[in-house]
MOPAC internal coordinates of N, CA, C and O (Angstrom, degrees):
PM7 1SCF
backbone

  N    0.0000 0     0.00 0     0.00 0    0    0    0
  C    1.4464 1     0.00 0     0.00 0    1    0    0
  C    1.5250 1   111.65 1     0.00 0    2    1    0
  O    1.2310 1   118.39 1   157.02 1    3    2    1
  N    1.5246 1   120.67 1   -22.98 1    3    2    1
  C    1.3540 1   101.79 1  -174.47 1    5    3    2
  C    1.3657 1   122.82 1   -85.38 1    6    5    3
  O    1.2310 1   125.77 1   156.87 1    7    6    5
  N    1.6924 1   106.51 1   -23.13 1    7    6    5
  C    1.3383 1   107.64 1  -170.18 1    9    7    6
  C    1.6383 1    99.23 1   -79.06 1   10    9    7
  O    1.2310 1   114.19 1   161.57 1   11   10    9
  N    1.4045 1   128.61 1   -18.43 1   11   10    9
  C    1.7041 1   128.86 1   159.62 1   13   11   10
  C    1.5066 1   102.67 1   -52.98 1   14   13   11
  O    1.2310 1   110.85 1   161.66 1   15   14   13
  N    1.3183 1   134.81 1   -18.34 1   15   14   13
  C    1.5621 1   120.19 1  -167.59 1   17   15   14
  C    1.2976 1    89.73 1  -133.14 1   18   17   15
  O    1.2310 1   107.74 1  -163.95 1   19   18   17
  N    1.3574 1   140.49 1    16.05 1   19   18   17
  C    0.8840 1   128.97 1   109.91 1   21   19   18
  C    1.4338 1   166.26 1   -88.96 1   22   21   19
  O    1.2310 1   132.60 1  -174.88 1   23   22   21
  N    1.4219 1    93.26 1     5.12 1   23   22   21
  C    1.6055 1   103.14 1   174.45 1   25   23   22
  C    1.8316 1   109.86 1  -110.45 1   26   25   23
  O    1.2310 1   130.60 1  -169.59 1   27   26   25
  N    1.4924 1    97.16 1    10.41 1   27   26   25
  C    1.7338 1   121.79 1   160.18 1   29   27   26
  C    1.2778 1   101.80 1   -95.45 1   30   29   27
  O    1.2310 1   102.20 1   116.63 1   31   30   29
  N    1.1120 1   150.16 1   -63.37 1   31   30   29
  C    1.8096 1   123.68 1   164.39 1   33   31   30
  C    0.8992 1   112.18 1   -31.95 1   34   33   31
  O    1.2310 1   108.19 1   107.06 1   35   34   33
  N    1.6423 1   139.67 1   -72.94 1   35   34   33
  C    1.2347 1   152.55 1   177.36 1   37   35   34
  C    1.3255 1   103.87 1   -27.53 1   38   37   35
  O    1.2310 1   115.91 1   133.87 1   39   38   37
  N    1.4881 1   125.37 1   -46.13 1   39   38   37
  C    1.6343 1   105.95 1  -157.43 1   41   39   38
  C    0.9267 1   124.83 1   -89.74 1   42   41   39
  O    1.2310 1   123.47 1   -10.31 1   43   42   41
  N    1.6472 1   110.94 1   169.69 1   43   42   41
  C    1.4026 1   110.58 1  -160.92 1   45   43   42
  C    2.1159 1   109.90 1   -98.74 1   46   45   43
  O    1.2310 1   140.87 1   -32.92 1   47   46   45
  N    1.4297 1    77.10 1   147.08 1   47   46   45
  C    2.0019 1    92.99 1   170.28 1   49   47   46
  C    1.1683 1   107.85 1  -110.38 1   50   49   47
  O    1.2310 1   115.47 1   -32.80 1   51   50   49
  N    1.1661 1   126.21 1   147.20 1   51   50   49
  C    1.2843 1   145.71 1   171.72 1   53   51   50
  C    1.7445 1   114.24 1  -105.66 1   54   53   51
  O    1.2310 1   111.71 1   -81.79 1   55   54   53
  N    1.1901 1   133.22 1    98.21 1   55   54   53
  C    1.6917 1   130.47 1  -145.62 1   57   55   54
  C    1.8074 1    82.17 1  -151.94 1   58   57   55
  O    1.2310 1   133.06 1   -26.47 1   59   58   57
  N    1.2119 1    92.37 1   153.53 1   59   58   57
  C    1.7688 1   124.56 1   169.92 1   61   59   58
  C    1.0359 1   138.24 1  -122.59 1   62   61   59
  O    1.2310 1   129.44 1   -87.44 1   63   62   61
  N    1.5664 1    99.42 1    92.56 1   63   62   61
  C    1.2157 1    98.92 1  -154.39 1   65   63   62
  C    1.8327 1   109.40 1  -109.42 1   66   65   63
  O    1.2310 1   126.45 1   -28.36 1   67   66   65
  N    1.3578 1   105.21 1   151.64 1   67   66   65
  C    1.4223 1   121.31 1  -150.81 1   69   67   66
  C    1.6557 1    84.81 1   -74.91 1   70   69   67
  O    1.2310 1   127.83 1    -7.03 1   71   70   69
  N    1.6515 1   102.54 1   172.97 1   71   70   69
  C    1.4477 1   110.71 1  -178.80 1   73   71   70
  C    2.0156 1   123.23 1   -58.07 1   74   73   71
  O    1.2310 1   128.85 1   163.39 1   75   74   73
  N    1.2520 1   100.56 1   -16.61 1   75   74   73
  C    1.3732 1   115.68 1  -179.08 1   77   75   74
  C    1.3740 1   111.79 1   -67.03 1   78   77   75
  O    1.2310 1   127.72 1   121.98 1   79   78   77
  N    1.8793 1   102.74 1   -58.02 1   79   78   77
  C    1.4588 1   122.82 1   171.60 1   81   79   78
  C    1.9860 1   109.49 1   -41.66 1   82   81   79
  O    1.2310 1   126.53 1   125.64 1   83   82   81
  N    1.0700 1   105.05 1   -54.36 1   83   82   81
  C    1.7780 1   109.73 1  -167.56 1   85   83   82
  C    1.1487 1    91.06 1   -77.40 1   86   85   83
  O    1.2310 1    98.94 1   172.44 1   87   86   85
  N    1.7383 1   155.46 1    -7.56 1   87   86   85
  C    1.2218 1   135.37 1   127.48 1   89   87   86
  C    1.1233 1   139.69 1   -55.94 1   90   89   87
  O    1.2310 1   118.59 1   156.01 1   91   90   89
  N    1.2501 1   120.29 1   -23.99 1   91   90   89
  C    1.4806 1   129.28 1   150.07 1   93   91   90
  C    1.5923 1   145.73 1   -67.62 1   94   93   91
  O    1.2310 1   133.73 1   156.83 1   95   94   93
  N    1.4670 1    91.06 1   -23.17 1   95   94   93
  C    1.9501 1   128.31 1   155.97 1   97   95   94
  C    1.4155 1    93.17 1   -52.85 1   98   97   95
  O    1.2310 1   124.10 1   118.73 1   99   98   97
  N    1.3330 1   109.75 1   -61.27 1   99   98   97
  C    1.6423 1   108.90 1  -148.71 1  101   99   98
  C    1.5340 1   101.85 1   -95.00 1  102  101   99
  O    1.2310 1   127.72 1   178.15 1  103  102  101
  N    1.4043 1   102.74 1    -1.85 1  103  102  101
  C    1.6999 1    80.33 1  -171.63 1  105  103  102
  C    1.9191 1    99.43 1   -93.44 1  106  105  103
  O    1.2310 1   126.36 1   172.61 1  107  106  105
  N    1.3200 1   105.37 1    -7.39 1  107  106  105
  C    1.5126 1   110.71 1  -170.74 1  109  107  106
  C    1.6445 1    95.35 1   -88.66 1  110  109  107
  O    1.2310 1   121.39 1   121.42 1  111  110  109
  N    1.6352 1   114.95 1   -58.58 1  111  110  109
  C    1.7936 1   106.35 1   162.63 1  113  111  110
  C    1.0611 1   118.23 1    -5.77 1  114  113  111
  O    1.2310 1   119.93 1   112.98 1  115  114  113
  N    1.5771 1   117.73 1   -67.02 1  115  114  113
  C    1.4392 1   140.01 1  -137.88 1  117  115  114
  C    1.9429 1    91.04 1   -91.42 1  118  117  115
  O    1.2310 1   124.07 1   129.28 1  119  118  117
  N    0.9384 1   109.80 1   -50.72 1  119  118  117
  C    1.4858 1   119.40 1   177.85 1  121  119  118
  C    2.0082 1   116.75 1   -36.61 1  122  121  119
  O    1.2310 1   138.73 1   121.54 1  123  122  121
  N    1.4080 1    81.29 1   -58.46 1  123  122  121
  C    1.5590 1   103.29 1  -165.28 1  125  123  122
  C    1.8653 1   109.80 1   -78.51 1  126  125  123
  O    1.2310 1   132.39 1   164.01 1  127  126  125
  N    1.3456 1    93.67 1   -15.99 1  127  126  125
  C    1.9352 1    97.36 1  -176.73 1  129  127  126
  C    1.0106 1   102.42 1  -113.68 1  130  129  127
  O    1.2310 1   110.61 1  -176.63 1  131  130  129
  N    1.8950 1   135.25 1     3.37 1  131  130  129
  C    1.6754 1   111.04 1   136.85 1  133  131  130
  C    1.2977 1   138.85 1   -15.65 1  134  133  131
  O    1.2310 1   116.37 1   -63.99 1  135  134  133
  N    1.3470 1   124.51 1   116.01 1  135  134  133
  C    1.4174 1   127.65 1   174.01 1  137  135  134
  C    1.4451 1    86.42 1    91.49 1  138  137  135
  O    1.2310 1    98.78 1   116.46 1  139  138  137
  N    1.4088 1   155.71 1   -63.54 1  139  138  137
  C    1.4843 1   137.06 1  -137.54 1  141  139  138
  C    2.0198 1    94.19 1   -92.90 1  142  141  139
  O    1.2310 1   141.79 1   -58.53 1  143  142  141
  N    1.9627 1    75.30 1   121.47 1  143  142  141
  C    1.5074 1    99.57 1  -167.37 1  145  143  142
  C    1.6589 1   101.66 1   -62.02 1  146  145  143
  O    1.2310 1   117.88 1   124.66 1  147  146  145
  N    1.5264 1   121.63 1   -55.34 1  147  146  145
  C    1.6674 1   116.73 1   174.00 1  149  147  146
  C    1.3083 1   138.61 1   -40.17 1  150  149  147
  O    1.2310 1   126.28 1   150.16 1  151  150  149
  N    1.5133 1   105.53 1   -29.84 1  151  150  149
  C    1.2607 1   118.48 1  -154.49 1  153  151  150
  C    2.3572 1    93.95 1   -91.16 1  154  153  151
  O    1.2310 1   125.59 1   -25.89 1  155  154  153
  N    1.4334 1   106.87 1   154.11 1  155  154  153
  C    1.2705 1   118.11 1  -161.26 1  157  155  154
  C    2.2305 1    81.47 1  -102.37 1  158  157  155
  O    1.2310 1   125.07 1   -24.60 1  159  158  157
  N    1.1761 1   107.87 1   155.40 1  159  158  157
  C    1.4130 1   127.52 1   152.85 1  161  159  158
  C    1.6200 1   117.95 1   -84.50 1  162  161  159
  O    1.2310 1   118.17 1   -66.35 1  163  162  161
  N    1.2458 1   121.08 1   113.65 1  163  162  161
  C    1.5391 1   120.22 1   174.70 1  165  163  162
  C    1.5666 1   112.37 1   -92.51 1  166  165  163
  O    1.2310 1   128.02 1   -25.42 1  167  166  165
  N    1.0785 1   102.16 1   154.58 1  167  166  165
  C    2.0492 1   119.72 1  -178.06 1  169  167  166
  C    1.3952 1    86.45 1  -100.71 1  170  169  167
  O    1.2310 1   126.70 1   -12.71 1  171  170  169
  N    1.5937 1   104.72 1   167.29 1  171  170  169
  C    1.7534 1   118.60 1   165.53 1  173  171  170
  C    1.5846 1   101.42 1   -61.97 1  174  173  171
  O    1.2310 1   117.36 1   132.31 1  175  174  173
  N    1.0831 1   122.62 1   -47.69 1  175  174  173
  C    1.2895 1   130.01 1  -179.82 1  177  175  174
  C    1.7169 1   128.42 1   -45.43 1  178  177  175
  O    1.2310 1   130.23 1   151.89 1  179  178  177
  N    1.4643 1    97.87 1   -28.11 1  179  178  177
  C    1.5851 1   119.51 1   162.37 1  181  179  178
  C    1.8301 1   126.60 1   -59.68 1  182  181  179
  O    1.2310 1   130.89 1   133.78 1  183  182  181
  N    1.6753 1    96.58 1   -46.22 1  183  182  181
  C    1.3416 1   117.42 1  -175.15 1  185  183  182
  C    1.7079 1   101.65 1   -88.21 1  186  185  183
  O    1.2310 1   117.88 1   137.09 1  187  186  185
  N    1.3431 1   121.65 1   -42.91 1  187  186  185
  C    1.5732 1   113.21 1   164.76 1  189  187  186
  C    1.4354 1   123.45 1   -45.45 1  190  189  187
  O    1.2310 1   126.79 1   119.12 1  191  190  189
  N    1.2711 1   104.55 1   -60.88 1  191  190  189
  C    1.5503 1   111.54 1   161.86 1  193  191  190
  C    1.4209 1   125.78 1   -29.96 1  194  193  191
  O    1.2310 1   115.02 1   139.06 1  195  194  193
  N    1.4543 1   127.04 1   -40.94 1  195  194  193
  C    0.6619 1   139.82 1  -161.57 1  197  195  194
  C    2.2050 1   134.63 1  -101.21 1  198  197  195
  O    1.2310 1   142.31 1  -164.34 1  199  198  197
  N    1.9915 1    74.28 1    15.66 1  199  198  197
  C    1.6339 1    77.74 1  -166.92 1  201  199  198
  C    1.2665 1    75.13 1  -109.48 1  202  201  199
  O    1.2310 1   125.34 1     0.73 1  203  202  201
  N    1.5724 1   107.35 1  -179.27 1  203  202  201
  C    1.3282 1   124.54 1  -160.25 1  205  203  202
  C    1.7256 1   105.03 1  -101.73 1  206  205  203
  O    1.2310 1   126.11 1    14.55 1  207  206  205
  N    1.4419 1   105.87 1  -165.45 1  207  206  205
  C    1.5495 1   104.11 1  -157.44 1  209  207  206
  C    1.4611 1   106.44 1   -77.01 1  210  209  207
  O    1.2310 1   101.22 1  -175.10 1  211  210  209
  N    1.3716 1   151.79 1     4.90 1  211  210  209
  C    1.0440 1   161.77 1   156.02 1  213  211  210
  C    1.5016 1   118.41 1   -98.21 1  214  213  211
  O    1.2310 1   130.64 1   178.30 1  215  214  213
  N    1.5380 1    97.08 1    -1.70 1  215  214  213
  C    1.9391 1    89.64 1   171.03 1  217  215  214
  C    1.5038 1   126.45 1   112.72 1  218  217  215
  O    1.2310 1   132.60 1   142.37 1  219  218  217
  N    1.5436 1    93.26 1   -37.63 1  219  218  217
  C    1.6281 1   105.36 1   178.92 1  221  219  218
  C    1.5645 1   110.72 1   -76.00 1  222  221  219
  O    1.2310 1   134.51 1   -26.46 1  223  222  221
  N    1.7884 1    89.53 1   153.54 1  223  222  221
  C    1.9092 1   104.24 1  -169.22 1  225  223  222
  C    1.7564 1    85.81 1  -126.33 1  226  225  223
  O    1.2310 1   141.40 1   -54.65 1  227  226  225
  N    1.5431 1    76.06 1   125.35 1  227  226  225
  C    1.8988 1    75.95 1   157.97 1  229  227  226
  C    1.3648 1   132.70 1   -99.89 1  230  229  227
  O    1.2310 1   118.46 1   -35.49 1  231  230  229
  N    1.1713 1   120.54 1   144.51 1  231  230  229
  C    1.4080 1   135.58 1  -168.92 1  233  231  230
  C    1.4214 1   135.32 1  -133.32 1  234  233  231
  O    1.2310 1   105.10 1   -33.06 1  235  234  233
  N    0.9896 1   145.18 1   146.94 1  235  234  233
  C    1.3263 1   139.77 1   172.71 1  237  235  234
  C    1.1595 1    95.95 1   -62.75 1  238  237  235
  O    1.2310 1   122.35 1   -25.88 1  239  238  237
  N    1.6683 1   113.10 1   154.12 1  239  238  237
  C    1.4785 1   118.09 1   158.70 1  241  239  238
  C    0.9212 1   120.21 1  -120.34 1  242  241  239
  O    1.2310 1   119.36 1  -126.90 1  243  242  241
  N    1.4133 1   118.82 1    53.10 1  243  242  241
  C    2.1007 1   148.99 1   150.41 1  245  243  242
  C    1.7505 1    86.52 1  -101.85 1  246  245  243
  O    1.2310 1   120.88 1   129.69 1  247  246  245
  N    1.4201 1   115.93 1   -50.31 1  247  246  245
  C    1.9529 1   104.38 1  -155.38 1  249  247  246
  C    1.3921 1    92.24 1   -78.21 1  250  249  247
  O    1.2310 1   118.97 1   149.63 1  251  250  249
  N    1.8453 1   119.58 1   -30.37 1  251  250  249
  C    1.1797 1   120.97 1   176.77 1  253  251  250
  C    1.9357 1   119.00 1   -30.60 1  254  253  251
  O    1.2310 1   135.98 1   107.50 1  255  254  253
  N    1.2668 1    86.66 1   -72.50 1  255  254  253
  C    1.7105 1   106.75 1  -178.23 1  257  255  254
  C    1.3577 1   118.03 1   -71.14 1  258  257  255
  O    1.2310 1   122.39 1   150.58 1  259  258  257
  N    1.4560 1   113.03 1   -29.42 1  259  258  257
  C    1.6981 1   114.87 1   171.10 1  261  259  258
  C    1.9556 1   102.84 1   -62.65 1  262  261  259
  O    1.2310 1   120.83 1   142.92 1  263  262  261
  N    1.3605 1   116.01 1   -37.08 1  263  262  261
  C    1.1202 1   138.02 1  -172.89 1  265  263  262
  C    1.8777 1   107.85 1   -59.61 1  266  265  263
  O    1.2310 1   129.95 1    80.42 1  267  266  265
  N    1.0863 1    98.41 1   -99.58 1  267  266  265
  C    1.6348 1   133.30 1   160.77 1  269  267  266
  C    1.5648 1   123.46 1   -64.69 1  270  269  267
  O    1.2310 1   113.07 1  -166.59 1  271  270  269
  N    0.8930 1   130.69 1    13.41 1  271  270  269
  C    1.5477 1   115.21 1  -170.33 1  273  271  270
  C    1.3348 1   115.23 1  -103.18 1  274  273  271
  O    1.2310 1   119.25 1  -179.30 1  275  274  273
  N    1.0940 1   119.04 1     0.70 1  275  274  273
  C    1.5347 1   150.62 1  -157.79 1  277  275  274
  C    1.7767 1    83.15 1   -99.94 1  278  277  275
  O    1.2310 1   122.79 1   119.16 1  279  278  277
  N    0.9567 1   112.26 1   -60.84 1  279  278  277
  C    1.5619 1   106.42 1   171.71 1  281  279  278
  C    1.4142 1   147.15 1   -70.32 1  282  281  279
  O    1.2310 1   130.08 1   179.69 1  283  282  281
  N    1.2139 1    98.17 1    -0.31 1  283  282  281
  C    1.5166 1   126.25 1   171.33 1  285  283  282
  C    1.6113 1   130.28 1   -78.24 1  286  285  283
  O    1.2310 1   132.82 1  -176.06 1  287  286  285
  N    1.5664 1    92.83 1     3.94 1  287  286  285
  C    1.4686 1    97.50 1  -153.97 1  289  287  286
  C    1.6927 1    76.18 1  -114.80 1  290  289  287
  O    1.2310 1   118.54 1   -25.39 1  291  290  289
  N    1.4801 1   120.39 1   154.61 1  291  290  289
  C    1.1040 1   159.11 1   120.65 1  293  291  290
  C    1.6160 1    86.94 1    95.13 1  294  293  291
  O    1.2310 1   129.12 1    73.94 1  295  294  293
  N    1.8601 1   100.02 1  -106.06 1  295  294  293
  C    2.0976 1    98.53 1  -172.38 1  297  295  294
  C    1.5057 1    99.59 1  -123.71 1  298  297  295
  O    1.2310 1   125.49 1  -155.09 1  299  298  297
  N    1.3779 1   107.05 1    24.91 1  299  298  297
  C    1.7716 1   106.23 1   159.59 1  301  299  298
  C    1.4542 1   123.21 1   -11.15 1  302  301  299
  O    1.2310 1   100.99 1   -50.88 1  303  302  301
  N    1.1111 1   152.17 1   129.12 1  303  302  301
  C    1.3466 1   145.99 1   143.30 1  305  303  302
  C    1.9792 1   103.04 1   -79.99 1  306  305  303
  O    1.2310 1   128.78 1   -62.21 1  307  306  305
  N    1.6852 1   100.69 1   117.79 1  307  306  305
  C    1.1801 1   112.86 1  -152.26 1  309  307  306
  C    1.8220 1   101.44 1   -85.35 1  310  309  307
  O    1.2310 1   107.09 1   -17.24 1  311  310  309
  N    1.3041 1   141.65 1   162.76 1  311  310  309
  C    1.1978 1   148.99 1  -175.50 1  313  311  310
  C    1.7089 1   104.34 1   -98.34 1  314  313  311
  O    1.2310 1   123.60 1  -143.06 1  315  314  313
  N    1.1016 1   110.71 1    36.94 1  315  314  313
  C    1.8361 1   113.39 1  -168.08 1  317  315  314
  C    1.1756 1    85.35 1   166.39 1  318  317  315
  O    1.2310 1   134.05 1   -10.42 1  319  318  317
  N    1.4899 1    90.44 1   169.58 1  319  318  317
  C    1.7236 1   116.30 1  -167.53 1  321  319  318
  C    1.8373 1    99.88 1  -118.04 1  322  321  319
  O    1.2310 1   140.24 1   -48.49 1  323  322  321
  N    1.2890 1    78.34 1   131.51 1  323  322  321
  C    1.8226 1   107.87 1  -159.40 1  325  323  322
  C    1.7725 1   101.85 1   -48.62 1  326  325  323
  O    1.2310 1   119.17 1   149.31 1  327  326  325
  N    1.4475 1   119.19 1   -30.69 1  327  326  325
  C    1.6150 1   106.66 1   163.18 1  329  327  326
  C    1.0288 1   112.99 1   -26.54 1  330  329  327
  O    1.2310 1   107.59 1   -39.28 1  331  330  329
  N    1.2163 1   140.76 1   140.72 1  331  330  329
  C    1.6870 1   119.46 1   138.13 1  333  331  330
  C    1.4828 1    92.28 1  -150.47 1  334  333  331
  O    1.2310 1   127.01 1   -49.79 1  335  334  333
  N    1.3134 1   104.11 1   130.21 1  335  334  333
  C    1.7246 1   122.60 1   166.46 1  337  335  334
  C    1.3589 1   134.53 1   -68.40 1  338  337  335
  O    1.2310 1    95.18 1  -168.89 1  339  338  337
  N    0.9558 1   160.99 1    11.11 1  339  338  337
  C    1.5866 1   156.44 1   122.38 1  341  339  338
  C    1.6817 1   114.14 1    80.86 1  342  341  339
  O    1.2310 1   114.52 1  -106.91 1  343  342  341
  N    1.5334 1   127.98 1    73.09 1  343  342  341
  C    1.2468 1   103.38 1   160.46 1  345  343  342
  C    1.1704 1   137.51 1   -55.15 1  346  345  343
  O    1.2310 1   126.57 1   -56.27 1  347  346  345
  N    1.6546 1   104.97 1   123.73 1  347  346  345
  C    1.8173 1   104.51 1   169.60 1  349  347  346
  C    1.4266 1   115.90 1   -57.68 1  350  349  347
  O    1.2310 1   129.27 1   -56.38 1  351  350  349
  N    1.7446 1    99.75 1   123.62 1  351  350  349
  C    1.4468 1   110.15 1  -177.87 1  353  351  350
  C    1.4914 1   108.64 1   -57.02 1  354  353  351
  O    1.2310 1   119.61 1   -11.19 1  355  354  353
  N    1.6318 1   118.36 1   168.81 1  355  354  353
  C    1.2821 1   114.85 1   172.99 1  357  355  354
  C    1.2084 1   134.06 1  -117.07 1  358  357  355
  O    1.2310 1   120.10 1   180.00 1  359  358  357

């Protein structure tokens, strides 16, 4: 059972998220690669770029909720559009 609830953290969503949202992508990026000399800083503009031809960005759904989950609670007005697609783990 754990590695089933764990390869559900692990998996990925596919969600669309509005220009606010891909500032919030990047502002957590940017957060977490303080101090690490290799690693590049991303803009919202990085993660927009980067969804596919219908819009959607993929994501973990651990960075998902570290990200967004704060908005999930009560009558939030959300930074993405409430679709969100769910790969079946494997």
């Amino acid at each position: 059972m754990a590695d089933r609830h764990n390869k559900l953290i692990q998996g990925i969503l596919h969600l669309k998220a509005h220009s606010e949202g891909y500032q919030y992508m990047a502002d957590r990026h940017n957060k977490l690669i303080q101090g690490v000399l290799h690693l590049k800083a991303h803009s919202a503009e990085y993660y927009e770029m980067n969804a596919d031809e219908e819009g959607y960005t993929k994501i973990q759904m651990h960075e998902f909720m570290a990200i967004f989950g704060s908005f999930c609670e009560g009558s939030h007005i959300v930074p993405f559009e409430t679709e969100i697609l769910i790969e079946k783990p494997v």
